[in-house]
C-alpha positions in Angstrom: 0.0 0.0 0.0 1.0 3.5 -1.2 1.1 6.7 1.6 -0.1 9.1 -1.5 -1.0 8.5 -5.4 -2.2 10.2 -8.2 -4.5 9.3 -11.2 -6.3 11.0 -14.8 -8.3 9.3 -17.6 -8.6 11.1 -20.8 -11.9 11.8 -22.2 -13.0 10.6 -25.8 -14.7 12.1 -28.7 -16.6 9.6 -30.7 -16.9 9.7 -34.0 -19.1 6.9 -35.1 -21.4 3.6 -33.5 -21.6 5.3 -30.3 -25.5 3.7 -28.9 -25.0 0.4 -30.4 -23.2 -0.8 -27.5 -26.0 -0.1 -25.6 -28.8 -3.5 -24.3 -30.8 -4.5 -25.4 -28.9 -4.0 -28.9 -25.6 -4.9 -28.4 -26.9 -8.4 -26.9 -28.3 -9.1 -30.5 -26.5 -7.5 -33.1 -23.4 -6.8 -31.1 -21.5 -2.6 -31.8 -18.5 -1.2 -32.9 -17.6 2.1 -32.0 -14.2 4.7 -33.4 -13.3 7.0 -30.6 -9.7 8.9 -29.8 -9.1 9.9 -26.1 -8.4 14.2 -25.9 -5.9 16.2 -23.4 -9.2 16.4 -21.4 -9.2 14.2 -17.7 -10.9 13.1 -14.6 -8.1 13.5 -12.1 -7.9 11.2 -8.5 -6.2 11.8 -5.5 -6.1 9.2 -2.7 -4.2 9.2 0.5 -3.8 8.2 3.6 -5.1 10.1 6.5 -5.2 9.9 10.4 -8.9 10.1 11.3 -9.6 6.5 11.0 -12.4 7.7 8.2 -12.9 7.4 4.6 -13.4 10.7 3.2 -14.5 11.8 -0.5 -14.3 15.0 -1.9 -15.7 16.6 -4.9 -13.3 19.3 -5.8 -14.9 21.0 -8.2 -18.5 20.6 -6.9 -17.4 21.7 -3.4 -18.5 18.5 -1.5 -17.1 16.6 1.4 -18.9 13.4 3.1 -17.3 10.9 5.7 -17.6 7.6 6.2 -16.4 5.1 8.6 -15.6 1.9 7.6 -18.7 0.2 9.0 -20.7 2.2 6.3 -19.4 0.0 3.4 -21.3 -3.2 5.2 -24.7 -3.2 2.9 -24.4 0.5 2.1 -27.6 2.4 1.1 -26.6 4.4 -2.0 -29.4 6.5 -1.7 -28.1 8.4 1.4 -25.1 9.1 -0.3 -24.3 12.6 -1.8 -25.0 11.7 -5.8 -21.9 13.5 -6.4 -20.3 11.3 -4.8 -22.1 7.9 -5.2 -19.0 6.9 -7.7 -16.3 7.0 -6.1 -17.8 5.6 -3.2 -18.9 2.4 -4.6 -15.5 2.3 -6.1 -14.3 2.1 -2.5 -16.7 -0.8 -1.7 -15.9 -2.6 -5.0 -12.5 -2.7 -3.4 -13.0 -3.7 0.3 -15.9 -6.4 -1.2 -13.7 -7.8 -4.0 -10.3 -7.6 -2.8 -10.4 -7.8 0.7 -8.3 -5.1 1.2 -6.9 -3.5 4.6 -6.9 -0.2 5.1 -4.0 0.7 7.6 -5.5 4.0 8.6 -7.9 6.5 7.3 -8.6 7.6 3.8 -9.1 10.6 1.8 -9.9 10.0 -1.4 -10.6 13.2 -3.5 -11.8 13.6 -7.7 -12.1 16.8 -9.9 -12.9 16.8 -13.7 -11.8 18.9 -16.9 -15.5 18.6 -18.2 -18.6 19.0 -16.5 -21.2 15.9 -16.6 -23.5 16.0 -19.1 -20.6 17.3 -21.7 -21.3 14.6 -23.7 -17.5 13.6 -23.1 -17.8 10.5 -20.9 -17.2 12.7 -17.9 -18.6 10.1 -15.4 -17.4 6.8 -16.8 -14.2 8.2 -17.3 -14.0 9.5 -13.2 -14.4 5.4 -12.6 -11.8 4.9 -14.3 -10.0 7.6 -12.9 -10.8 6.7 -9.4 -10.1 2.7 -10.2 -6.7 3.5 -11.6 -5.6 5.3 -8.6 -6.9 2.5 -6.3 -5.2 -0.1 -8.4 -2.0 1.8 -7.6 -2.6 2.5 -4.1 -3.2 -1.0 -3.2 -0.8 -2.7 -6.6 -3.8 -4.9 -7.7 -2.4 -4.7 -11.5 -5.2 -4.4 -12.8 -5.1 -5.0 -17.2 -6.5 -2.2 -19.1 -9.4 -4.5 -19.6 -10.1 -5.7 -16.5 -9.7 -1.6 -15.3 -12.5 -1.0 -18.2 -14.6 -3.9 -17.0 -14.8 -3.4 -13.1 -15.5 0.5 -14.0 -18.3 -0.7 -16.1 -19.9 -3.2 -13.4 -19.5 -0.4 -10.8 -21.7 1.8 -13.2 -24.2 -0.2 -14.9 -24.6 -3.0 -12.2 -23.7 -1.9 -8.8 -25.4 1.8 -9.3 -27.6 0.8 -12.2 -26.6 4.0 -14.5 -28.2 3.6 -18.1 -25.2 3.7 -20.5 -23.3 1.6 -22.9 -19.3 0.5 -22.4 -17.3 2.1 -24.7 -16.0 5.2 -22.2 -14.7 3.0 -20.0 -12.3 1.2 -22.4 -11.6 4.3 -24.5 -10.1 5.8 -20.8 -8.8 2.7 -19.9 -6.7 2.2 -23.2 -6.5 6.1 -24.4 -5.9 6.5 -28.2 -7.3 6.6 -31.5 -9.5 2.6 -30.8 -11.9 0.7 -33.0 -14.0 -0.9 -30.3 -16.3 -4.2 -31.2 -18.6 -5.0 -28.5 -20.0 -8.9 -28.6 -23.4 -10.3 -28.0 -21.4 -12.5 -25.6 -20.3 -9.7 -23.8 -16.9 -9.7 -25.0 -15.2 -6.7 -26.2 -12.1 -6.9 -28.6 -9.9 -3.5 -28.8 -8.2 -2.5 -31.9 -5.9 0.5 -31.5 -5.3 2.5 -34.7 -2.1 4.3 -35.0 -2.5 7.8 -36.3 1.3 9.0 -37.5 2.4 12.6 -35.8 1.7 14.7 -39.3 -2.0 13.3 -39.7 -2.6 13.4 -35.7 -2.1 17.4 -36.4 -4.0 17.3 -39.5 -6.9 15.9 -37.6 -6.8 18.3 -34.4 -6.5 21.1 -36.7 -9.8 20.1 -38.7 -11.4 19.3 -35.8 -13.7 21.7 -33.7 -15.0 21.4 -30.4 -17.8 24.1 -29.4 -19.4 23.7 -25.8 -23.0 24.5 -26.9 -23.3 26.4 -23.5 -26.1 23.4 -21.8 -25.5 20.2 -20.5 -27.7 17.2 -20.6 -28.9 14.1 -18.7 -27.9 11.0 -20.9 -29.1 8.6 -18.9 -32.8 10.0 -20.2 -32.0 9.8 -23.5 -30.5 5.9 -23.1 -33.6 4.8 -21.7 -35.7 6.3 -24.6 -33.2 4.5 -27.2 -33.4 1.3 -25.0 -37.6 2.1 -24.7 -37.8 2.1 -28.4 -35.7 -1.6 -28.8 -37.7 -3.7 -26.2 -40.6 -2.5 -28.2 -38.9 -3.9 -31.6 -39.2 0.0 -33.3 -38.0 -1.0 -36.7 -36.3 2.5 -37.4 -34.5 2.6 -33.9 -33.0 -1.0 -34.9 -32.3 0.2 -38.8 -30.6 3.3 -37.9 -28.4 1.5 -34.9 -27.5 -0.7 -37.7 -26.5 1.1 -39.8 -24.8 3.5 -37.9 -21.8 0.0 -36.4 -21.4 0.0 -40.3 -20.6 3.5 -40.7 -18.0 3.2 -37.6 -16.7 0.3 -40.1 -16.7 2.5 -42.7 -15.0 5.4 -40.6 -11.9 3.2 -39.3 -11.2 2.6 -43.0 -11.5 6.4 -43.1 -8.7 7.2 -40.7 -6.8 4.7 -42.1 -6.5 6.3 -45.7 -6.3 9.4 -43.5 -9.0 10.9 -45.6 -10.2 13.4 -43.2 -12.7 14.8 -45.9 -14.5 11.0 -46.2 -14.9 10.9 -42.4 -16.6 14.1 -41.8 -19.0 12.8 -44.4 -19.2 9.5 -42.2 -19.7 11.5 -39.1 -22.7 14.0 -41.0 -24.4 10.4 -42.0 -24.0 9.1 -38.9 -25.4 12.2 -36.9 -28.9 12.3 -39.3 -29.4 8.4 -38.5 -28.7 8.9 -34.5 -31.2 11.9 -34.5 -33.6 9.1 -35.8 -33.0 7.0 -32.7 -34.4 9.5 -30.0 -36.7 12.5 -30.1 -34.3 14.0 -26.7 -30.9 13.6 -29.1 -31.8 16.7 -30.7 -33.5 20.2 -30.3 -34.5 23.5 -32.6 -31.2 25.2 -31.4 -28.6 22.5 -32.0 -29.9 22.2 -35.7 -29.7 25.4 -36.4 -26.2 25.7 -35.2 -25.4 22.2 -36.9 -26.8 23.4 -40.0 -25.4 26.6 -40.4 -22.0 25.2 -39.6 -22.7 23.6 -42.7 -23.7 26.0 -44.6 -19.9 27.7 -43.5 -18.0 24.7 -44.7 -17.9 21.5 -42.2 -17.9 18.1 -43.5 -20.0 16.8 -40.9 -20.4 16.5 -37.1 -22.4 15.6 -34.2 -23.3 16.5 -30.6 -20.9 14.6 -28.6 -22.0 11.5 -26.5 -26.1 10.5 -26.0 -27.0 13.9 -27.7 -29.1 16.6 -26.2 -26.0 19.2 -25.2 -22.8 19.5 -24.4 -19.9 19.6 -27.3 -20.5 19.9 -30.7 -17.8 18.0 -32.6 -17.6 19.5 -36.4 -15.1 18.3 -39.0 -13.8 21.4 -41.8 -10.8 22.3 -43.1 -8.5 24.0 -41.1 -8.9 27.1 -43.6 -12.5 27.2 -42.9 -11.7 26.6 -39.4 -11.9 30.8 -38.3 -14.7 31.3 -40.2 -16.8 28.6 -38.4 -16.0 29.2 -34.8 -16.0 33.2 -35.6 -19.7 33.2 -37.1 -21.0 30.0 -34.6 -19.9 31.1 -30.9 -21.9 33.1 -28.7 -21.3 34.7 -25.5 -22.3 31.2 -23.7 -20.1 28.8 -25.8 -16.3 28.0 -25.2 -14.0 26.3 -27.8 -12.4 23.4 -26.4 -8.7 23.2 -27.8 -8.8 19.5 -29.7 -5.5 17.8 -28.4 -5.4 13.9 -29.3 -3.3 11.9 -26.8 -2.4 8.0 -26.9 -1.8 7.3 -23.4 -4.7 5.8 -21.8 -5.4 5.8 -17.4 -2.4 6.4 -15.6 -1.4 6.8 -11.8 1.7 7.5 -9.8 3.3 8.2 -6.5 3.1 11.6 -4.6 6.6 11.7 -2.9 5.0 14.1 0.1 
């Protein structure tokens, strides 16, 4: 056991198949999703205290709730601060799973780059944050799998969150990843390797505008996963569809044809509005469209749908003319930085 560690997970855009790792779907046709991790985390920081407690703090939500350690027998969740309902089950994952001692007190505290509802991942990718950092401070060694997996469990099964898998393993792995989900439940990774002069290429074309509203996409999930149990034929045709456009898209970045995947992305975006009436509203299509109309090859709002980012595709010449003529007083460009490196931790020498 570590006195003092450290941890961040990367946040994704995804470009394509994002939904069709969702159930009741994926456990019939099975999903692929493309996604590349961003310069954009959920940061962890655990260490040992004195007060024989387990403390959790939000940082950037200004939250602070103690436990003692007799709180993790049979916990209730639902007198838990929501805020902080993650990383606390985290905590009991470990002391239920692993049987591990705690030598003193604890004081585990998480912050994020994005807000929830960013359409970023934000929450999945603060499990794997707070995982990460608990697999160093104990030395479980976890695989990047098994680090995506547990994450996923905590979420969907311990907490029952609506949401599909592919955050967790594009934090746990970080990169540019062609992820195939099976109706088995197994999920193959293949990493894509983008060389250094197309990785700037593609930052350069891409834009990230925060559309100044965030979104619940848990509510949206349940619509998509509403409309499958009750067999909706377009839901199923457009879900389709959109794990062969994610095909179609890897092939894409291969040829590094940045031009043929903004296209991908424009085809996928009209077939995911199709999915859900909460994806989209009056305000995003107008901005989507007139970002057309100035020159992007395609795009999408990021995750579920509903808010948060809008990822658009242009040229890099066009680039000004776009985020000039498209951002208001409430919206912030987020600087598109692609990094490789998935989930990583390390020592605080105090």
């Amino acid at each position: 056991m570590k006195r003092h560690v450290r941890s961040r997970a990367p946040m994704r855009l995804s470009f394509g198949g994002g939904g069709t790792e969702i159930p009741p779907f994926v456990n019939q046709f099975g999903g692929s999703t493309l996604s590349a991790t961003i310069a954009v985390y959920a940061r962890t920081s655990i260490e040992l205290n004195e007060m024989k407690t387990i403390d959790f703090f939000s940082l950037d939500r200004g939250i602070h709730q103690r436990f003692s350690t007799k709180d993790f027998k049979n916990p209730d969740f639902s007198k838990i601060d929501n805020n902080l309902r993650l990383p606390f089950a985290c905590v009991w994952y470990v002391i239920e799973r692993t049987e591990a001692e705690f030598a003193g007190g604890l004081t585990l505290k998480t912050s994020s780059d994005a807000p929830q509802g960013s359409g970023l991942g934000a929450s999945s990718v603060l499990t794997v944050s707070i995982l990460r950092a608990l697999d160093e401070f104990f030395g479980f060694h976890w695989s990047k799998t098994e680090l995506a997996e547990i994450a996923f469990h905590i979420e969907r099964e311990t907490l029952k969150l609506s949401g599909g898998m592919q955050d967790h393993f594009a934090a746990a792995f970080g990169g540019c990843n062609f992820i195939e989900y099976h109706p088995n439940g197994k999920v193959s990774v293949e990493p894509i390797d983008l060389n250094e002069n197309f990785k700037r290429e593609l930052e350069s074309s891409l834009i990230s505008i925060y559309t100044g509203t965030s979104r619940e996409s848990a509510h949206i999930i349940e619509d998509q996963q509403s409309a499958m149990a009750n067999r909706d034929q377009t839901t199923i045709e457009s879900l389709i569809r959109m794990k062969e456009i994610a095909i179609e898209m890897r092939r894409s970045i291969r040829k590094e044809d940045i031009k043929a995947l903004g296209g991908q992305l424009h085809d996928s975006w009209n077939l995911k509005k199709s999915t859900s009436r909460l994806i989209t509203n009056q305000g995003i299509d107008i901005l989507y469209e007139r970002a057309r109309e100035l020159g992007a090859y395609g795009g999408k709002i990021a995750g579920a749908g509903g808010g948060g980012y809008l990822i658009l595709l242009a040229s890099p010449e066009n680039r000004s003319q776009i985020v000039s003529n498209l951002v208001k007083d409430d919206m912030v460009v987020l600087p598109v930085v692609l990094t490789g490196v998935g989930a990583e931790a390390w020592e605080v020498k105090n």
